[in-house]
C-alpha positions in Angstrom: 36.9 -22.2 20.8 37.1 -18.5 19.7 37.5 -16.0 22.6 36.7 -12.1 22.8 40.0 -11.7 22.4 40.1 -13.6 19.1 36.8 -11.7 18.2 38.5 -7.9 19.2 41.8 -8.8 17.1 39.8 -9.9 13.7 37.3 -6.9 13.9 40.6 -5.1 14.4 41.6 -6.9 11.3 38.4 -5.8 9.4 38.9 -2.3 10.2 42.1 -2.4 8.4 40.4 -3.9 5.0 38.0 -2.0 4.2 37.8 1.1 3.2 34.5 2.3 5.0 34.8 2.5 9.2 34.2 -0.5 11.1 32.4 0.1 14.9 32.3 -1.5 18.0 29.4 -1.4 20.5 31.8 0.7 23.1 33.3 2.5 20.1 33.1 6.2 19.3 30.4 7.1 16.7 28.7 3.9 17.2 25.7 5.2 18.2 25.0 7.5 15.5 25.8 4.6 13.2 23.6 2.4 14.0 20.7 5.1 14.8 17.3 4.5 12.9 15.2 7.5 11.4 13.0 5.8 13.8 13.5 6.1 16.9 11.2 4.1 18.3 14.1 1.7 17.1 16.5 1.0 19.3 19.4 -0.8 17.4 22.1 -2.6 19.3 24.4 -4.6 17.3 27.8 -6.2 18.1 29.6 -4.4 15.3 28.5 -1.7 12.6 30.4 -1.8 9.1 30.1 1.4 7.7 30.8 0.8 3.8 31.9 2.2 1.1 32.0 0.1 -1.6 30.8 -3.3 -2.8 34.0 -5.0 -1.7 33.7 -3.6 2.3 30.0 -5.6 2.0 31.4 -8.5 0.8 34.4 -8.4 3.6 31.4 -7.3 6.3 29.4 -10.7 5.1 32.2 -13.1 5.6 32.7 -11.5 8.6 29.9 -11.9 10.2 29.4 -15.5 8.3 32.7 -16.7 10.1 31.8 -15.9 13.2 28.2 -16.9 12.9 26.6 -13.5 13.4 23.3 -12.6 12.0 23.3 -10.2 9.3 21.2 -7.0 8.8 21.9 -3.9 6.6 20.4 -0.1 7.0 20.3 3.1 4.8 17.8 5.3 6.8 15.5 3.1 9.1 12.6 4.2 8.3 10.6 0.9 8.2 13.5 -2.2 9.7 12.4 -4.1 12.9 15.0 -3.8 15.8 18.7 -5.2 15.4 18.8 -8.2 17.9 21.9 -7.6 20.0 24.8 -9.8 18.7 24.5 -9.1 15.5 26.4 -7.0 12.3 24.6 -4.0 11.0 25.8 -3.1 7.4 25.4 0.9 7.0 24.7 1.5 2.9 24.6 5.1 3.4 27.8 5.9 1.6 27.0 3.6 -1.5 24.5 6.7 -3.1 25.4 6.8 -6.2 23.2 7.4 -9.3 23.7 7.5 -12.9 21.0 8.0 -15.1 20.8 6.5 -19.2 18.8 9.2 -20.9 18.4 7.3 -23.9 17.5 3.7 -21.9 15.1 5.6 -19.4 16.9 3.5 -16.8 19.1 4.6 -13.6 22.0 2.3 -12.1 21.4 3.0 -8.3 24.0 2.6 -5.0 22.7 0.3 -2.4 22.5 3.1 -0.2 20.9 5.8 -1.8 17.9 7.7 -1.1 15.0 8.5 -3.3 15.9 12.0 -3.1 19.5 11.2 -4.8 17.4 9.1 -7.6 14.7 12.1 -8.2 17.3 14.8 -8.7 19.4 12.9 -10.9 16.5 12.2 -13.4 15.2 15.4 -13.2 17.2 17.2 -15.8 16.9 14.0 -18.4 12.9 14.7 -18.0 12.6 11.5 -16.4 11.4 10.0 -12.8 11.3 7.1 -10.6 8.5 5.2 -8.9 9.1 6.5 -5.5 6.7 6.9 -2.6 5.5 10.0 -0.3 8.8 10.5 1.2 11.9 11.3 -0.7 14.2 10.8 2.3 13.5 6.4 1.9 15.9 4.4 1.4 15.4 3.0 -2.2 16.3 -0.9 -1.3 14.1 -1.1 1.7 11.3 0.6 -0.1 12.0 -1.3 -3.9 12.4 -4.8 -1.9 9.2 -4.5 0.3 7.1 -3.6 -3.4 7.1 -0.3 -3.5 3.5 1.5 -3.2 4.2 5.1 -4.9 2.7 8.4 -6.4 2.1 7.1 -9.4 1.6 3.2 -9.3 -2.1 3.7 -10.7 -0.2 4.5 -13.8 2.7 2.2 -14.0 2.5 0.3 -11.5 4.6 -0.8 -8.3 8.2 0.6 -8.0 9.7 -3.3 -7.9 7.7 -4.0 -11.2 10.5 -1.5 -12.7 13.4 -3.5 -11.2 16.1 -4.5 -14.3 18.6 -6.3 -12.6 20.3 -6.3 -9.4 23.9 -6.7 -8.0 23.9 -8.6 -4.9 25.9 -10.5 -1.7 25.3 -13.4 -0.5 26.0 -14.8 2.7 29.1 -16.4 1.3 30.2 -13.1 0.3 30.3 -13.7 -3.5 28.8 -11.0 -5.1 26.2 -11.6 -7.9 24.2 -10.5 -10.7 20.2 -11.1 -10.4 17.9 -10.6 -13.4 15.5 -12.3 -15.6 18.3 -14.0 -17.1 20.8 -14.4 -14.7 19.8 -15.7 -11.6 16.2 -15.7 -11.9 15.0 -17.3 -8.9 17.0 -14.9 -6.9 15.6 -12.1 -8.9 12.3 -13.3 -7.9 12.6 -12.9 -4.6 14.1 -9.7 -4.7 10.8 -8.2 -6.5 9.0 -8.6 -3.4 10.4 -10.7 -1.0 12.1 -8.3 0.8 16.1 -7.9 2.6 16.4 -11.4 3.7 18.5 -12.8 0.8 21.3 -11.0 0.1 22.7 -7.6 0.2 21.9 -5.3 -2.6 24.7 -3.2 -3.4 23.3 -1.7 -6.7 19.8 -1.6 -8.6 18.9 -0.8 -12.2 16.0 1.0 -12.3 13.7 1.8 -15.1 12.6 5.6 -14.9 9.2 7.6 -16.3 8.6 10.6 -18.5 7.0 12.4 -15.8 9.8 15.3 -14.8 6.3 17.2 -14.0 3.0 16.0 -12.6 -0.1 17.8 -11.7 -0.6 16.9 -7.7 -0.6 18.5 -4.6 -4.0 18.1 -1.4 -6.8 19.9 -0.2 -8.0 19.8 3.7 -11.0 19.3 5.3 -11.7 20.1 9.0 -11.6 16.9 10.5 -15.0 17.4 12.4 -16.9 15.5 9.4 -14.0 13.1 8.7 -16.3 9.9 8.0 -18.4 12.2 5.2 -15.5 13.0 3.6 -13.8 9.9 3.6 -17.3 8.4 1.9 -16.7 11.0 -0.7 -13.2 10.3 -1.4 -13.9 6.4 -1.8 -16.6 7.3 -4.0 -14.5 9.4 -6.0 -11.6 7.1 -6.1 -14.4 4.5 -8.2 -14.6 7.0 -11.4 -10.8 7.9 -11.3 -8.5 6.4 -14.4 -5.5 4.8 -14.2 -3.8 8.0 -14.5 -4.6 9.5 -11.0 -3.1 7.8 -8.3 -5.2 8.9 -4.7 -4.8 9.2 -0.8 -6.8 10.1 2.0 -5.2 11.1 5.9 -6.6 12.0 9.0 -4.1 13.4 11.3 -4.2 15.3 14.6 -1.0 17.7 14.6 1.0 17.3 17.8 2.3 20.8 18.8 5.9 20.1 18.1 8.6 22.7 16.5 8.2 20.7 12.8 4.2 21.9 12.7 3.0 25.4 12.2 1.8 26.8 15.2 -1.6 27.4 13.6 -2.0 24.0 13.1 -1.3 22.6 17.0 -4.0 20.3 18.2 -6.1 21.0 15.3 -7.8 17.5 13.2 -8.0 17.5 9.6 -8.8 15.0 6.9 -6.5 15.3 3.5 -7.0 14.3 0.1 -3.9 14.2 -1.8 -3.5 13.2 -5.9 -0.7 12.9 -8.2 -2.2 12.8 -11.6 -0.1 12.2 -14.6 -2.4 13.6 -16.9 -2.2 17.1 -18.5 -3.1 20.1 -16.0 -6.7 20.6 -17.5 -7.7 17.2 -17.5 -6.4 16.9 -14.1 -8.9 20.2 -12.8 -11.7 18.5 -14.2 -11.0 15.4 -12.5 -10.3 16.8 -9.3 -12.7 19.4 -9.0 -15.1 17.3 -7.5 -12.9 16.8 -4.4 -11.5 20.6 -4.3 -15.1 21.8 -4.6 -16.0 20.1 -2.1 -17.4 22.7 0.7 -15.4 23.5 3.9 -12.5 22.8 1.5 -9.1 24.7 2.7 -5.1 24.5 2.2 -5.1 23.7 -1.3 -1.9 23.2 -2.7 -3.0 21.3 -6.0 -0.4 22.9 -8.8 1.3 21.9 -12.0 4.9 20.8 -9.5 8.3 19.6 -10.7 8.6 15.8 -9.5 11.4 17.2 -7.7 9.0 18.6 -5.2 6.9 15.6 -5.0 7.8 15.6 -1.2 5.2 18.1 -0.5 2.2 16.3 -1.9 2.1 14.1 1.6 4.6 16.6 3.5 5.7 13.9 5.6 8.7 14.6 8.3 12.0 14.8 8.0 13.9 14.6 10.5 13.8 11.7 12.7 11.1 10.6 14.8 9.7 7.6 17.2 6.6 5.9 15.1 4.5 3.2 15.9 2.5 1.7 13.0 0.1 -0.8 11.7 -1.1 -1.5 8.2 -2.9 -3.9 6.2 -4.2 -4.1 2.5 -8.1 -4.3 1.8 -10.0 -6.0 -0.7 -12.4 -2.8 -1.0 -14.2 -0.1 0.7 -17.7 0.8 1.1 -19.6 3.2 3.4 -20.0 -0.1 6.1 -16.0 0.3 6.1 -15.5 4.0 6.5 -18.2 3.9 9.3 -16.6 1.2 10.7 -13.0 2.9 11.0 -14.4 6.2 12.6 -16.2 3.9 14.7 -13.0 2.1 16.0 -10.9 5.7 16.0 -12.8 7.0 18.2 -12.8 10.7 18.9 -10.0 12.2 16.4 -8.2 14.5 18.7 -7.7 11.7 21.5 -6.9 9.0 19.0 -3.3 7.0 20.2 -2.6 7.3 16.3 -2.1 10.9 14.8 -2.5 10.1 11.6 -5.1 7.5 9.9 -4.1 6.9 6.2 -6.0 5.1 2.9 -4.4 4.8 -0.8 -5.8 3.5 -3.8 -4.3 0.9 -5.5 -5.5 -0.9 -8.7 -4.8 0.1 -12.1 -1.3 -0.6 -13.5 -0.2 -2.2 -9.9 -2.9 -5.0 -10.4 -2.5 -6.4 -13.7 1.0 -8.0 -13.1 0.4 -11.8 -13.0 0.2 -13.0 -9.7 2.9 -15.5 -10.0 5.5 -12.9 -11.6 6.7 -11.9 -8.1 6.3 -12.4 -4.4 3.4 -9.9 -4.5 1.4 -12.9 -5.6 -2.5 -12.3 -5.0 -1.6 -9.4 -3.0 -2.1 -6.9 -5.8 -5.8 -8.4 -5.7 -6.4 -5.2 -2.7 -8.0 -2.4 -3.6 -7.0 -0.2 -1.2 -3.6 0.4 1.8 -4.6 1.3 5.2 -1.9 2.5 7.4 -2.4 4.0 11.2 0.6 5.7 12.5 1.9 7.1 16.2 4.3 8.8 17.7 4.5 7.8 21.6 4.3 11.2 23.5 2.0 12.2 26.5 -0.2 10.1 27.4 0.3 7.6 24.4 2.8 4.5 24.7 4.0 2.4 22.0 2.1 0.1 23.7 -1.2 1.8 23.4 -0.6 3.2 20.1 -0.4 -0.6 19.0 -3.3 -2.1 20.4 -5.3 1.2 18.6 -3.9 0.5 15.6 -4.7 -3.2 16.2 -8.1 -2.6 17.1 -8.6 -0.6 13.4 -7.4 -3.4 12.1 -10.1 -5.9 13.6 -13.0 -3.7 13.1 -12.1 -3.5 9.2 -11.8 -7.5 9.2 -14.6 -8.1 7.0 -12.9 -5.9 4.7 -8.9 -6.8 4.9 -7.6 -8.8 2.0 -3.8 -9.4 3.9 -2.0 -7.8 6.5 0.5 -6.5 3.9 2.2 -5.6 1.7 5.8 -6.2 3.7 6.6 -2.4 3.3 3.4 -1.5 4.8 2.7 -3.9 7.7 4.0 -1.9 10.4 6.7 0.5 12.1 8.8 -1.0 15.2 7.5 -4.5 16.1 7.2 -6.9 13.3 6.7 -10.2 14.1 7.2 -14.1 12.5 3.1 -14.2 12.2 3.5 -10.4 10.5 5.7 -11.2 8.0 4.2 -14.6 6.9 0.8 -12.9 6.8 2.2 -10.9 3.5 2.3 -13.8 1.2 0.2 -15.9 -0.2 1.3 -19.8 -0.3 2.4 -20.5 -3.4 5.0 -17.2 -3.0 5.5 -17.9 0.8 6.6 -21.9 -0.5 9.1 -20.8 -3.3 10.7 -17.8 -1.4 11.6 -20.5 0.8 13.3 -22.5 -1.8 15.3 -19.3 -2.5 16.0 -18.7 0.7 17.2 -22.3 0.7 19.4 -22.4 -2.4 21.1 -18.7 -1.0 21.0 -18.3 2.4 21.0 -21.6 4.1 22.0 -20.6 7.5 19.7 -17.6 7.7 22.4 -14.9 8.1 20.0 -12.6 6.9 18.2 -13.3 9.4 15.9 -9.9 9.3 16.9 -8.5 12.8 16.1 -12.1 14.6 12.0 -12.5 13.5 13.4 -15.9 11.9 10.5 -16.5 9.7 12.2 -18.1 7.0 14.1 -20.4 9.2 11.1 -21.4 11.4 9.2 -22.0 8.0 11.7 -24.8 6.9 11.4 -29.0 8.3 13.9 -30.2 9.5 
């Protein structure tokens, strides 16, 4: 029987092995370790492995797999349930690097690295990645959940450009997964999100798009539901090459937002079009000539400042979310989400969110990836919160929840996995993503690579639970 001093004296042991920094709970610098971008997280495992190469991960994993400890990694935190106490928290953060092949259109990515790192290394080659509204993701997370970005309409989702993967298992044996090699486990990877392995590095095919024509126009939010009709009407006559959103936020007055825009309610329709500027002003001029129209920021934009289209924070922040994939929208639907909003400014979630999907993103077949009949949705909804005032997480939630059920005759899945929700995920959550045939042979996967469910997903135990026996 191992004791805690047994425990202390082989984490001192790790410490000395690898050449990242290993933390205890009661150590120094633990708690900015282990801190998520969202802070509505609170993380608390038993040890934090900082790491700085392949090698620490592998020595982290059999670790934690000797001394039975559940197994969880993080590069920013922007989207990962809670960390069960107990448990060992991988930090990827320092694993950022990126090399770009010009000639291949391809990038060889760290486990750690943001899409930031990604964007500004393709930049000078002409070239750039899938990513989503936020530069500041994590690329794993984001890539292993499906990846919904700024220009899926026109290629498609971020995981459909995945090459090959280097990966640990929970034996610690590090692995190559592609089409070739390993292909189950490369399956799961293109969808199935974090609970199979540790990624330590990505190849990454990359676009000609160094430039795109995008940006958003506002609207006062006191017509929000006319708006919104226009937008999903518009979205109908679009071509693959314009990929679409539509927000409603209320801006809280906090030091990140203007002071001109404290308190106020606006509805934005953002674009990213990767068609030439004058196509894209004909295309869009419905929307930006819209009346009322204001704060239009549409522009020819390097791809390095694709962070502005959305304009999305930075700096860490407690959220709340809830999201869920629908098979279409009508005018029924859009009446039926102001309806369960309520009155804007009071709403317990500042910001109300739709995307367009189809295109590129839907002609994948279904059984290619864990996607499945997922990329049958027309549309992402996502309501977000930050608890402040008079708004718990608990309240924000139950909003969010209650969008949810009005839009039921309209929801194809509560997915996809990188969308379902910020803070509390749950077993039911995560099933809900996958279709049966995907949700069966993830679990043979999960089966043939992680049969003690070390990556356990910060304790929802869905794969586990899912297994006889």
């Amino acid at each position: 029987m191992q004791t805690a001093s047994d425990f202390s004296q082989e984490l001192a042991q790790l410490a000395q092995v690898v050449t990242g920094t290993v933390y205890a709970c009661d150590s120094p610098g633990y708690e900015d370790s282990c801190a998520a971008w969202n802070r509505a997280i609170d993380h608390r495992p038993s040890v934090v492995v900082e790491a700085e190469s392949a090698e620490d991960v592998q020595k982290a994993v059999r670790f934690a797999t000797r001394h039975r400890l559940p197994i969880t990694t993080q590069t920013t935190g922007h989207g990962q349930p809670q960390i069960a106490a107990g448990g060992l928290l991988v930090q990827m953060k320092r694993l950022n690097r990126v090399v770009v092949d010009s000639a291949n259109q391809t990038a060889s990515v760290g486990g750690g690295a943001q899409w930031s790192d990604v964007i500004a290394a393709a930049y000078p080659a002409g070239l750039a990645p899938l990513s989503g509204s936020s530069p500041g993701v994590g690329v794993v997370g984001y890539l292993l959940g499906g990846g919904y970005g700024l220009m899926l309409r026109t290629y498609g989702l971020t995981v459909d450009q995945l090459r090959r993967a280097k990966v640990v298992l929970a034996d610690g044996s590090l692995v190559v997964a592609s089409e070739s090699e390993n292909p189950d486990l490369f399956y799961a990877l293109r969808g199935g999100g974090g609970a199979f392995g540790i990624v330590v590095e990505l190849e990454i095919g990359l676009v000609p798009h160094a430039e795109v024509f995008a940006g958003s126009v506002a609207f006062d939010a006191s017509n929000g539901a006319e708006i919104f009709k226009t937008w999903m009407a518009w979205t109908k006559t679009l071509p693959d090459e314009i990929t679409s959103g539509i927000f409603v936020i209320t801006f809280p007055p906090v030091p990140f937002v203007p002071e001109f825009l404290h308190g106020r309610s606006l509805v934005f329709v953002t674009a990213c079009s990767t068609l030439s500027p004058e196509e894209s002003e004909l295309l869009l001029a419905p929307i930006r000539s819209r009346p009322g129209a204001e704060l239009d920021s549409f522009r020819m934009m390097p791809y390095t400042e694709s962070g502005s289209i959305y304009n999305e924070p930075v700096d860490p922040l407690p959220l709340v979310g809830r999201g869920a994939m629908l098979t279409d929208l009508d005018e029924a639907a859009v009446e039926a989400l102001f309806h369960a909003i309520g009155p804007i400014p009071q709403s317990p979630n500042l910001m109300i969110q739709i995307r367009h999907l189809d295109g590129a993103s839907a002609r994948i077949p279904a059984g290619a990836t864990p996607i499945g009949d997922r990329r049958n949705g027309g549309y992402l909804l996502y309501a977000l919160g930050v608890p402040m005032g008079p708004h718990s997480p608990q309240s924000i939630a139950a909003h969010g929840e209650g969008i949810l059920d009005a839009l039921e005759p309209w929801i194809h899945a509560r997915a996809p996995l990188n969308w379902i929700g910020e803070a509390s995920i749950t077993a039911e959550q995560i099933r809900g993503v996958y279709d049966d045939a995907s949700f069966e042979r993830l679990i043979r996967v999960k089966k043939q690579v992680d049969p003690d469910n070390r990556f356990d997903k910060a304790g929802v135990g869905i794969w586990m639970a899912a297994q006889p026996g």
